[in-house]
C-alpha positions, 0 to 999 in steps of 0.5 A: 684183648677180646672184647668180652674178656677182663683184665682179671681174666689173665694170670699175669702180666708182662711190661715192655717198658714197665718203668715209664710213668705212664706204664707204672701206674697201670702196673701199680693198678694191677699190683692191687688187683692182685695179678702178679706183675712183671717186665722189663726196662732199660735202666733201673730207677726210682720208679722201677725200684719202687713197684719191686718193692711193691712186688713186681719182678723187673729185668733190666736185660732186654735178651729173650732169656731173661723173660719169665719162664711163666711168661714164655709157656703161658703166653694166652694167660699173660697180658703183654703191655707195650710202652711206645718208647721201647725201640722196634729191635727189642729181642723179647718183643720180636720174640712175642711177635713171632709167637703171635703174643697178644701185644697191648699198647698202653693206651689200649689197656687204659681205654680197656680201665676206662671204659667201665667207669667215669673217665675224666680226661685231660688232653692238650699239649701242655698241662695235662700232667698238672691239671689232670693231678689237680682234678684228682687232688681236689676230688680227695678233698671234697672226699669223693671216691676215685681211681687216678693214672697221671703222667707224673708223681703227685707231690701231695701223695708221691705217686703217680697212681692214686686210688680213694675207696673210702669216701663218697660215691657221687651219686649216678657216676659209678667209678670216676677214672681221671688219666691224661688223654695222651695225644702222641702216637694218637694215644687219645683215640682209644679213649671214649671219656664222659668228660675231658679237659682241653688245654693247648694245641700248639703243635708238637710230634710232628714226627707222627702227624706230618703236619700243624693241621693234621696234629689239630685233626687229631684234637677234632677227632677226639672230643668226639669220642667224649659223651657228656661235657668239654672244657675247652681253653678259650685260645682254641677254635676248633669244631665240636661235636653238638651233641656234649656240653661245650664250655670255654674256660681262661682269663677272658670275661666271654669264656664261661669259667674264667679267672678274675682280679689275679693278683700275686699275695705273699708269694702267691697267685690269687684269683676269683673264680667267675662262672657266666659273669657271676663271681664265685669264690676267691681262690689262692693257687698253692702252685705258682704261675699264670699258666697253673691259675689257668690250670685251675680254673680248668679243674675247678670247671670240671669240679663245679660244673659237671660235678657239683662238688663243694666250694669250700672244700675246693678252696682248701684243696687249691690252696693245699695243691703241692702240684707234680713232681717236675712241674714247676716244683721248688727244689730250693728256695730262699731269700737268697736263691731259688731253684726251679725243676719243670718239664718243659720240652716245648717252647711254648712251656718254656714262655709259661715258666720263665715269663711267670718266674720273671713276674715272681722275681722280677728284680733277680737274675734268671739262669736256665740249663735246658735240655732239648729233648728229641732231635725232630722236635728241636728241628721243627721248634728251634726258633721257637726254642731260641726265641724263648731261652733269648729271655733268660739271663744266662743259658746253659744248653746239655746236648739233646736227650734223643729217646727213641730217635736217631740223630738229625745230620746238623740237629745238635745244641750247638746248632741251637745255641747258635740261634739264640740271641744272647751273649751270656750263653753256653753248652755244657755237660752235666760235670760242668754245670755242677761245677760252674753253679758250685763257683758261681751260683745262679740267682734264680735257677730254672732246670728245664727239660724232659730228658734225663736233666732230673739226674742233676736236680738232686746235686744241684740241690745239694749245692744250694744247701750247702751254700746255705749252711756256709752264710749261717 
């Protein structure tokens, strides 16, 4: 896109891929500026059904006959959108390459938004999702004004695109943008935010950076991108930039916002927010786990010490935060069962859920069904995998969600399965699975997994109701 043209400046806009997470809420954003909407996805979803339902036309035929004829003849006045996922032989984008189509990648058009505003990001290898939701949740509890893209569907709002005009404009900031800094395909580059959040570097998409270090590089290069303040988790050592505010943030008493006195009260994670050694207010966390008290704390420091907002609303919103959907979110829960949905595709991830599941139902049996998700991450991590799945009761393992790869010659779940240690341990299909927690149904279940797993939750679901309604 030129650098003097906006957004508003096009007549319509086409998706490559308009169904993802990330892309619907940038296509929500232009549905409300009134630019008329269009794409394409794979498959239809609940996502995709509801922008139609919102106004946008979406094919689910990736054949150049199916692009809108207003699209085709009115290429300068379309502003193409392209997701990373969409596989390199797709007709239409084939097609807009050879007519020298204008092709914005999602992180460019999200840098193109951001720029022009306040833009809060939330970067790290896990968190991000949960924290960057939860930096928006609490600016719509202290009434501030703000424009969110998250990477998953609020379960406070249920969507992944919130936008709050009616409120308070803080004074000298303009518009606040908060959205995830996505590190795959170094996404985050194209980002120049006034303010970010840093939760982890544990390597991952080594696919794209090659190695361990170069990933980390890729996390140096960004905060120097950022203009104003970085709250970096007190785990990472890497270099900063001198010019911005540097704080650390966790459970440590040295990091300059930490958690103090976390305690578990009626199901509930509770803390005391300390900022340098001072004790600032108790806060009761309305999503569960010792990783999301870390999750809030960092949001907290953004709201705190950048932005001034007040305590006693931050404390309702805390206690009021129903986090994303898929990030530990309760699917059933009782005093007989629990069911358990998260995202976790990286083995630290898995660690954070299973070691709080354990501390929340520490006399129970914990079941997982995970799935791997891409053959090179399974590659690269499998020990780590292994070594996490080992601490669960019972493991079912679906085969791997391949996305945009082609299979690894001997990457595959049973190759895993095999280096879990374990006995109680098995792969499955999805029928399968239904079929096993219908005779014999788990305790505590954990659905783990960023493939397509969540075609299972509402069925499972089902099944625990059912259970339920029997024994009343």
């Amino acid at each position: 896109m030129p650098e003097n043209q906006r957004i508003t400046d096009y007549q319509q806009a086409y998706f490559l891929g308009i169904g993802g997470i990330g892309m619907s809420a940038i296509a929500r954003y232009l549905l409300q500026l009134g630019i008329p909407v269009m794409g394409y996805d794979k498959t239809p979803t609940p996502l995709t059904q509801a922008l139609i339902n919102e106004g946008a036309i979406i094919t689910f035929n990736d054949e150049l006959e199916a692009l809108p004829e207003v699209v085709k003849y009115n290429l300068d006045q379309t502003l193409f959108i392209l997701t990373p996922a969409i596989p390199k032989n797709h007709p239409q984008w084939n097609w807009l390459q050879s007519q020298n189509a204008q092709i914005l990648k999602r992180s460019e058009i999200l840098g193109k938004i951001a720029q022009n505003g306040y833009c809060i990001a939330v970067a790290g290898t896990h968190g991000k999702t949960t924290t960057s939701t939860l930096v928006a949740h609490l600016l719509h509890s202290c009434n501030v004004n703000f424009t969110a893209f998250l990477g998953g569907i609020s379960s406070n709002f249920g969507t992944n695109y919130i936008r709050k005009t009616d409120g308070i404009n803080l004074p000298g900031k303009g518009e606040i943008i908060v959205l995830e800094a996505d590190e795959f395909d170094r996404s985050f580059h194209r980002l120049n935010p006034d303010l970010a959040i840093i939760t982890a570097i544990d390597p991952d998409h080594l696919d794209i950076y090659g190695t361990a270090e170069a990933f980390t590089q890729a996390f140096v290069d960004f905060t120097h991108l950022i203009s104003t303040g970085l709250l970096i988790h007190e785990s990472l050592n890497i270099p900063t930039p001198a010019n911005i505010q540097v704080v650390q943030y966790g459970k440590a008493s040295a990091s300059g916002v930490h958690a103090n006195n976390i305690h578990i009260n009626q199901g509930d994670f509770c803390f005391d927010l300390m900022i340098n050694d001072t004790q600032i207010a108790p806060f009761r966390c309305g999503l569960p786990g010792h990783h999301n008290v870390q999750n809030a704390v960092a949001a907290l420091g953004i709201c705190i010490q950048f932005l001034q907002l007040p305590i006693h609303q931050l404390q309702n919103g805390i206690a009021s935060f129903k986090g994303a959907k898929r990030r530990f979110e309760y699917i059933h829960k009782s005093d007989r069962f629990v069911v358990i949905d998260d995202y976790a595709h990286h083995p630290e991830e898995l660690n954070a859920i299973i070691g709080s599941v354990k501390t929340l139902y520490p006399n129970k049996t914990i079941t997982g069904i995970f799935q791997p998700h891409l053959f090179s991450r399974t590659q690269d991590f499998a020990d780590g995998f292994a070594q996490s799945l080992s601490e669960l009761d019972q493991i079912y393992l679906l085969n791997i969600y391949p996305a945009r790869e082609q299979p690894i010659p001997g990457v595959n779940s049973d190759w895993l399965l095999s280096l879990i240690d374990h006995p109680k341990k098995e792969v499955i299909t999805p029928d399968q699975v239904l079929e096993k927690i219908k005779h014999n149904p788990a305790e505590v279940l954990l659905i783990l997994g960023a493939g397509d797993i969540d075609r299972i939750v509402q069925p499972l679901a089902k099944i625990y109701d059912e259970l339920e309604a029997r024994t009343q």
